[in-house]
Structures are given as C-alpha cells and as structure tokens.
C-alpha positions as CSV (number, residue, x, y, z in Angstrom):
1,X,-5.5,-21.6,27.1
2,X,-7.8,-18.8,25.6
3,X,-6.1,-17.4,22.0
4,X,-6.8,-13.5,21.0
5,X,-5.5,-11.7,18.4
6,X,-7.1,-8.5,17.7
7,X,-5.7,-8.3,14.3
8,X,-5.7,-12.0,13.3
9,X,-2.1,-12.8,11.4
10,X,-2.5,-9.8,9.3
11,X,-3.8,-11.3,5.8
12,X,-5.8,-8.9,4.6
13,X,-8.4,-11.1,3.4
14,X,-8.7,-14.0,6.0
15,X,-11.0,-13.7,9.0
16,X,-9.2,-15.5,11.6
17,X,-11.1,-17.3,14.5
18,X,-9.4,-15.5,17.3
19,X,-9.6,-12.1,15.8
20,X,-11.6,-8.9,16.4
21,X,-14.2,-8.3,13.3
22,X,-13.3,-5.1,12.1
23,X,-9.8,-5.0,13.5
24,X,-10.6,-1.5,13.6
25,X,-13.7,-0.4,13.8
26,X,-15.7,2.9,12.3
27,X,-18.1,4.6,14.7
28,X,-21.7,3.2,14.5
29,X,-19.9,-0.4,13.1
30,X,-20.9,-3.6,15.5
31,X,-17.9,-5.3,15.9
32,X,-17.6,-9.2,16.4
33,X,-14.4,-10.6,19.5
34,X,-13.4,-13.8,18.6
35,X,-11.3,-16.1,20.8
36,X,-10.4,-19.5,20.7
37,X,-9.7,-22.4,23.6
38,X,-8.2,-25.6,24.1
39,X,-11.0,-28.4,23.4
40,X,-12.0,-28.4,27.2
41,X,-13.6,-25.3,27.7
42,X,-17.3,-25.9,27.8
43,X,-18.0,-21.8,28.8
44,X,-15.8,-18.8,27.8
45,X,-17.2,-15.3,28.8
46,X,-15.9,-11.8,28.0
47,X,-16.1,-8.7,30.5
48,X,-16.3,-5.6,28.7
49,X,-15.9,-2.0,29.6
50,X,-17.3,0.3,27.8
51,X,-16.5,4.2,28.8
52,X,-15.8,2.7,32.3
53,X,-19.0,0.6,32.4
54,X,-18.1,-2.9,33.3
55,X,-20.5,-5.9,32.4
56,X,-20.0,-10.2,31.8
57,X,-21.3,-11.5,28.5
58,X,-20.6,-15.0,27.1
59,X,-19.9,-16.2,24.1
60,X,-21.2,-18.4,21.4
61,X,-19.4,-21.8,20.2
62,X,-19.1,-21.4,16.2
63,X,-18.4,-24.2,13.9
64,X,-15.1,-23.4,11.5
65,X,-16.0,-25.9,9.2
66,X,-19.2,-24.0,7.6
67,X,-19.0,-20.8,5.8
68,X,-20.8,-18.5,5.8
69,X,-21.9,-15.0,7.5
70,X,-18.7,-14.0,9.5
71,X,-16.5,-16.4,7.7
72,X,-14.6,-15.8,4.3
73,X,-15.5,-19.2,3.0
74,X,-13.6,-21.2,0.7
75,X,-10.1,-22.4,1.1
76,X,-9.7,-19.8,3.3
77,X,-12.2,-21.0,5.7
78,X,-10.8,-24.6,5.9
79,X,-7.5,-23.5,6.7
80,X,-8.9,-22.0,9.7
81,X,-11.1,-24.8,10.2
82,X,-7.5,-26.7,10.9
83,X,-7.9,-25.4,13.9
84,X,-11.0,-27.2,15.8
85,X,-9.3,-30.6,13.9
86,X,-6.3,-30.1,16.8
87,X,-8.1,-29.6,19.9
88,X,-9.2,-26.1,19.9
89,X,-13.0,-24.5,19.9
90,X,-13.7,-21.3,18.9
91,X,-15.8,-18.8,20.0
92,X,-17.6,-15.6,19.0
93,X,-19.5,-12.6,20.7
94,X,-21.4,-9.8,18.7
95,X,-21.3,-6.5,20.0
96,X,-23.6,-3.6,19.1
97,X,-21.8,-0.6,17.2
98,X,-20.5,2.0,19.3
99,X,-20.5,5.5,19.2
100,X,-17.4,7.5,18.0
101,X,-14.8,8.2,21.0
102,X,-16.2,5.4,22.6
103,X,-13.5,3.4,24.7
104,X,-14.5,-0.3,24.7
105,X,-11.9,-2.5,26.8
106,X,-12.4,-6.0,26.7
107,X,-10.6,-9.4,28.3
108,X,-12.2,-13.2,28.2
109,X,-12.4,-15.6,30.7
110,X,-12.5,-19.3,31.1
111,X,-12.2,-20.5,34.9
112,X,-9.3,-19.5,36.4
113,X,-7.8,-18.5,32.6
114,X,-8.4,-14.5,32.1
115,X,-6.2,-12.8,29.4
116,X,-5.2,-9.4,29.6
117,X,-7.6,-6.2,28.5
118,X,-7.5,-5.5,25.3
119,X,-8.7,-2.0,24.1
120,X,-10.4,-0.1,20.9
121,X,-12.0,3.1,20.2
C-alpha cells in the first residue's frame, strides 16, 4: 500500500513522511512529495503532470530516524520515525519550483499499486 497525504495530519509544526513539503506552495518555491509504503517496496516512482506535460520520476528512500534538512528533528522526528519501526519505508522526491498558475498533478506508483492524482497550483 502507498500512503499520501498532501497535508500530513495537519500539526502545524510536524513534517509528516507522507506529506507534500509546502502543503501549499508559493510560486518559484520547490516543493518536496513524500509517500510512504509497506516494507516490501524496493522502487516507488511518481508521474507528474505539469501544465499537461506527463513524465516518470522515482523517488528516493529516506531514513526517519535522522534529522535533519527536510525533517523537524527532535521528538517530533521520532514520532514519525515510529513509522519505518512497523513495516513501512518512506520515500521522498524533490521537485524544482514552479512558476505561478502552474498546474502540477501528481500520482505514485509501486507495481500494480497507483494512487489517485493529486493536484496543486
């Protein structure tokens, strides 16, 4: 199963590792998708769509147990680290900023697991 929540569980302070990093972003921001998977997956990609122009990038396996650039550290960062101690991975793509007005649509993939599209402007 692939896990994403664009805006995380909502704490206003806790990066969450299946969330999209800025939940919403600012023209000319990069913005960083986040996913997790069950402990299986060995290769999670993402299509994205940008204005209507489709292309396949994969994504990196991250470590929740270190802080660090991307994390928010402290005990904040072990809770989420909770997360790779039951089975799951996470993952993390970083995608260059994007103009305003920019439609950027986005769904991840795992074999024959896809989610739905997921978009932001």
């Amino acid at each position: 199963m692939i896990r994403h929540r664009p805006f995380g569980r909502g704490h206003a302070y806790r990066l969450e590792p299946d969330q999209r990093v800025p939940a919403r972003p600012a023209a000319g921001e990069p913005i960083e998708l986040r996913a997790t998977t069950d402990a299986g997956v060995d290769r999670l990609e993402v299509e994205l769509s940008t204005d209507g122009v489709r292309r396949d990038e994969p994504l990196e396996l991250i470590d929740l147990r270190q802080s660090g650039p991307g994390t928010s550290g402290g005990h904040l960062a072990a809770a989420a680290a909770k997360l790779t101690g039951r089975g799951r991975r996470a993952w993390r793509i970083r995608l260059p900023a994007l103009d305003g007005g920019c439609l950027l649509a986005y769904r991840f993939r795992a074999g024959s697991w896809v989610t739905r599209w997921f978009n932001v402007t």
